[in-house]
N, C-alpha and C positions, 0 to 999 in steps of 0.2 A: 422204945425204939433206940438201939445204939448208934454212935455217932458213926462206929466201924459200918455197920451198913447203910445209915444215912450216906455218908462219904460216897460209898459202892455206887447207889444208884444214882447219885450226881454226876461219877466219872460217867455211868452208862451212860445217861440223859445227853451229858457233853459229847461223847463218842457219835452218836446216832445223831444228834444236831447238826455234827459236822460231818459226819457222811453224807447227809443227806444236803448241804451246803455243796461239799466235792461233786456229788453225782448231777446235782443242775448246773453246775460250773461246766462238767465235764459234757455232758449234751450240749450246750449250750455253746461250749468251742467246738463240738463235734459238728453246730449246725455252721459256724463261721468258715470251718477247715471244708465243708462239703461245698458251701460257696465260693472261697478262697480257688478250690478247684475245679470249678464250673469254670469261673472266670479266664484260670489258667488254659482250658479246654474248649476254651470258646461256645460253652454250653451254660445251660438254666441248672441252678440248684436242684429243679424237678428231675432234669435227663440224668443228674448224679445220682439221686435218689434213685430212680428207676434201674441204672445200670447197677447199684450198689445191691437191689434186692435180685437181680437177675445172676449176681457174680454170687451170691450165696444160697438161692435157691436153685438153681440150675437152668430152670426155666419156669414158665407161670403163663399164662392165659391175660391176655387183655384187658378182662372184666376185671380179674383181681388186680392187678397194677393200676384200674383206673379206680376201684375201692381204696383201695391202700393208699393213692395220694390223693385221691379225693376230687380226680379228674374228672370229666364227663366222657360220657362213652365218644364225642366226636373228638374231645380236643386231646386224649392218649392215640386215639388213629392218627392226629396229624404228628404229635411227637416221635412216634413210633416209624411212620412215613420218614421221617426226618433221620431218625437216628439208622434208619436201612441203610436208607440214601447215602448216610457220612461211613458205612461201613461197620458200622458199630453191634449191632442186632438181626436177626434175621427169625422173619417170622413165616410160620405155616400152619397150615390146617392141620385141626387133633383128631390123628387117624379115627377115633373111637368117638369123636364126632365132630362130624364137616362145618358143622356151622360156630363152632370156637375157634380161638386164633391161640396157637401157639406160640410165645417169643422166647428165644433164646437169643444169649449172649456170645456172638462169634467166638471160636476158641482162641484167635491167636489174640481177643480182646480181655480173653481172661486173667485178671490178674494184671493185664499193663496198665491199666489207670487205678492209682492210687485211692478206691475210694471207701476202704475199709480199714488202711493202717498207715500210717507213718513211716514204714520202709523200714530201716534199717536202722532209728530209732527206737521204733517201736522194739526189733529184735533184740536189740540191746537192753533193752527195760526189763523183758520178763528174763530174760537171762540171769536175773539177777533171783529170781525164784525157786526152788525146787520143785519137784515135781508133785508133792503133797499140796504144797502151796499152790500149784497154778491149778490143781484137780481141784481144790476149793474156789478160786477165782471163776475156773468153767461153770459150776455149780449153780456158784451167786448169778452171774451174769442168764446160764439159762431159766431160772427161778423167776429173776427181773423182768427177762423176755416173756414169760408167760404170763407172766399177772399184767403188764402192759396191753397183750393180747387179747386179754379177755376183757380189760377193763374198755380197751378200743372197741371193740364187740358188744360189750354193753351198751355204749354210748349210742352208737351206729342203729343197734335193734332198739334202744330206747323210744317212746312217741315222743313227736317232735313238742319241744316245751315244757317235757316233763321236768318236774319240779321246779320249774322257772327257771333253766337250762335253755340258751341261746346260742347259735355258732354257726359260724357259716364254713363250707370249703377252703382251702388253700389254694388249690388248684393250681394256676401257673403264676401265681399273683408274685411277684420278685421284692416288692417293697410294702411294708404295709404305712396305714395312719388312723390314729385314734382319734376322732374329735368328738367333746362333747360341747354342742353350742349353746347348751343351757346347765344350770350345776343342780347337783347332786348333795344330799344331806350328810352323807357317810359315802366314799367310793375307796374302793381298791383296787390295784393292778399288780398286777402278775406275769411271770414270763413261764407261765407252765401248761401253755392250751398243748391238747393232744396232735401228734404229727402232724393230721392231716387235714385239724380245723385250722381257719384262719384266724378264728378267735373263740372265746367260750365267756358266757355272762351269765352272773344269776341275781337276778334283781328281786327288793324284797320290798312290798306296798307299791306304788304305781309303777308301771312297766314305760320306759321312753320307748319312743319310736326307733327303729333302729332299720338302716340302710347302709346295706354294700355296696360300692361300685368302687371298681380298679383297686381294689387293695385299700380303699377309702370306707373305713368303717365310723359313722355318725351316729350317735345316741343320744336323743332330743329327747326332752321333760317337755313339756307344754309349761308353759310360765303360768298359768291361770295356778296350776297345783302347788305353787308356793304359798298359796292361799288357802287351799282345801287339803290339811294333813300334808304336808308336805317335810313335816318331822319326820315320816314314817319309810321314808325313802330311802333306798339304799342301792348301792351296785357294784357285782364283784368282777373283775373280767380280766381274762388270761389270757395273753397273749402268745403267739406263736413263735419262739424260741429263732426258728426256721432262717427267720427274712428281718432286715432292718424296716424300724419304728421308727416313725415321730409322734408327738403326741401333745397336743391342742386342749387346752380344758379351759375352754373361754367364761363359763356362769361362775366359776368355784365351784367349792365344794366347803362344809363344815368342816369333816374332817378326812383329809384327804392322806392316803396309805400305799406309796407304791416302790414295792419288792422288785426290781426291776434285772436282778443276780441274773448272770446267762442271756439277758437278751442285746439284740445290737442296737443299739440305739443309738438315732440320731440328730434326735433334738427334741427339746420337752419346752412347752410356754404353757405358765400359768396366767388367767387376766380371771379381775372378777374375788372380791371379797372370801379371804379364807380365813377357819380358823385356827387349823393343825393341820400343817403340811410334816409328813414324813418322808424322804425319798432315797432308799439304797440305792446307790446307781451301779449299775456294771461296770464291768472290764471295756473301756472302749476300746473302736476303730479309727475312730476319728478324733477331732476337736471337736466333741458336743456342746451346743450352743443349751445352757439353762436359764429359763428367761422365767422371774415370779414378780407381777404387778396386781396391785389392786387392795393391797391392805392383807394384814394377818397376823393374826394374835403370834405363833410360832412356828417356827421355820425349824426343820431341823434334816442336814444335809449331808446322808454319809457315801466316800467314796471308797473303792478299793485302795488297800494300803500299797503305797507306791505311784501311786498316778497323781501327776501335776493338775494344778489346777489356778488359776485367775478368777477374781471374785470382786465387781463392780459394786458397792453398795449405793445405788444412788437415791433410797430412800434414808427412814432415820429408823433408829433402832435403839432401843432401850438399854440393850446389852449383845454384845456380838464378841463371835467366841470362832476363828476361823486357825484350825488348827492349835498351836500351843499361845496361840496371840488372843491376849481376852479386852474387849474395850467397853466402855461404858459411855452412853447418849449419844452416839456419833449419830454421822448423816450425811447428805447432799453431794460426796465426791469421793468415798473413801474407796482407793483400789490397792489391793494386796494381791500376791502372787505365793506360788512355792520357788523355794529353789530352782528350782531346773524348766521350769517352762516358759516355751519360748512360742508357744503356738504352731511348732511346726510337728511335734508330736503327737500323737491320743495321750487327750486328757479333757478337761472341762472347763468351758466358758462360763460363769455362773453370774448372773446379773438380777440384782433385787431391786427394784424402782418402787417399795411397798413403804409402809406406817408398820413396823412389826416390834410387837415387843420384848422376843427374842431371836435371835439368828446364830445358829450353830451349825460349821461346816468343819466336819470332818475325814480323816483320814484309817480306814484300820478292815 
């Protein structure tokens, strides 16, 4: 093997890592900007979604817009009622048959609410393209949409459970919460469930019980199975990009892994014995509150490069390494800051009250 194409396939591997980092970054502001203008519009993320697929499809049938978000057949009737009412949609009977509902996007609503571009940012961006160039961008992007399509399709016709595949609807849910009130051997998260799940889990050796309400998703172990194989345990679960998080993980975890790039998050508490905490955290909104108690071999805490952050250590640690500052045995009251933050911007509260024998926070 020469090093000339050693070299080749690293640049690829790097290339494609960070595509693939831009493209969840980009969804991921894609779903903050569709909130951003809800909020603006005095509407739900959902009624943005809905107009956003009505402004590109031209019209669509109720049944598909309550598939596609994941609605129930009653609660797209009452949004639908709703967005009549504010003048936004107008719906009718499909000649070809009486008993579907037709909804289109009023004309003079097409195109005036921003919910597919950035205006006249946006137009400035590809301008900067040629035409060969943006006929490759179309390409990519309807290639993407297709395999999305299908893979959505897949999931939907799948039997419920297959391959130890869990998830519930989105529906009109605005805020989500992760809690898990007992811990886990091995757990992962993720900010990459499909549009129109609220959440997606694949658990591997015993299954926790697992219950929705209001946006409140709980994943309980029975405590007995810390005792019967409870090595064997594991849980992956992807979260919905969509709607702001907080996330609770009160038993521990062994080792605990969460990829959290693209989602909005806004607030994380660990309690309960760990032994490998990993945690990329997003691009925030807010000032996120990070809260880890209960002991833990190693901590290791990366954030987007450029974002402020305060960092409370009020446990002891062996070795602590927060940005370019490295310390050895500290403990009991050590508070360090970045430059520039003052708490009134997004950035992170991070607070460790644990026995760890290493703590690294990061920036990049």
């Amino acid at each position: 093997m020469s090093s000339d194409s050693q070299e080749v396939r690293e640049t690829r591997a790097a290339l494609l890592a960070e595509l693939a980092r831009e493209l969840r970054q980009f969804n991921g502001l894609s779903a903050s900007y569709f909130r951003a203008m809800a909020a603006r519009n005095g509407m739900t993320a959902t009624d943005m979604q809905v107009i956003d697929m009505l402004d590109g499809a031209g019209s669509m049938t109720a049944g598909q817009l309550a598939e596609l978000t994941g609605l129930t057949t009653g609660a797209i009737t009452g949004m639908l009622k709703r967005l009549e009412e504010a003048g936004v949609v107008r719906r009718e009977s499909d000649p070809e048959d009486g008993r579907r509902v037709i909804v289109r996007l009023l004309q003079e609503k097409e195109g005036a609410l921003p919910v597919s571009g950035m205006g006249d940012a946006w137009d400035d961006e590809v301008a900067r393209y040629d035409d060969e160039q943006l006929a490759l961008l179309v390409e990519f992007l309807k290639r993407g949409n297709a395999i999305s399509r299908e893979e959505i399709l897949r999931l939907r016709e799948a039997p419920a459970g297959e391959g130890g595949l869990h998830s519930a609807p989105l529906g009109a849910v605005e805020i989500g919460e992760l809690v898990f009130p007992t811990g886990a051997v091995q757990l992962t998260l993720r900010a990459d469930a499909e549009p129109t799940a609220l959440y997606q889990a694949r658990f591997e050796g015993a299954t926790p019980e697992v219950k929705v309400e209001d946006g409140v998703v709980t994943m309980r172990y029975p405590r007995r199975l810390w005792f019967l194989g409870a090595n064997k345990r594991s849980a992956e679960v992807s979260l919905n990009a969509a709607i702001p998080w907080r996330i609770l993980i009160q038993g521990g975890a062994y080792d605990m892994t969460a990829e959290l790039d693209g989602l909005d998050l806004v607030g994380l508490e660990m309690k309960g014995g760990q032994s490998m905490i990993r945690l990329n955290l997003p691009v925030p909104s807010i000032v996120v509150p990070i809260r880890i108690s209960g002991g833990a071999s190693q901590i290791e805490i990366r954030r987007p490069a450029g974002v402020d952050a305060r960092v409370h250590l009020k446990g002891w640690a062996s070795e602590f390494a927060f940005d370019e500052q490295r310390f050895s045995n500290v403990g009991n009251d050590v508070r360090l800051q970045t430059p520039g933050y003052k708490g009134l911007t997004p950035g992170y509260d991070i607070e460790v009250a644990s026995s760890v024998s290493m703590v690294t926070i990061t920036a990049g």
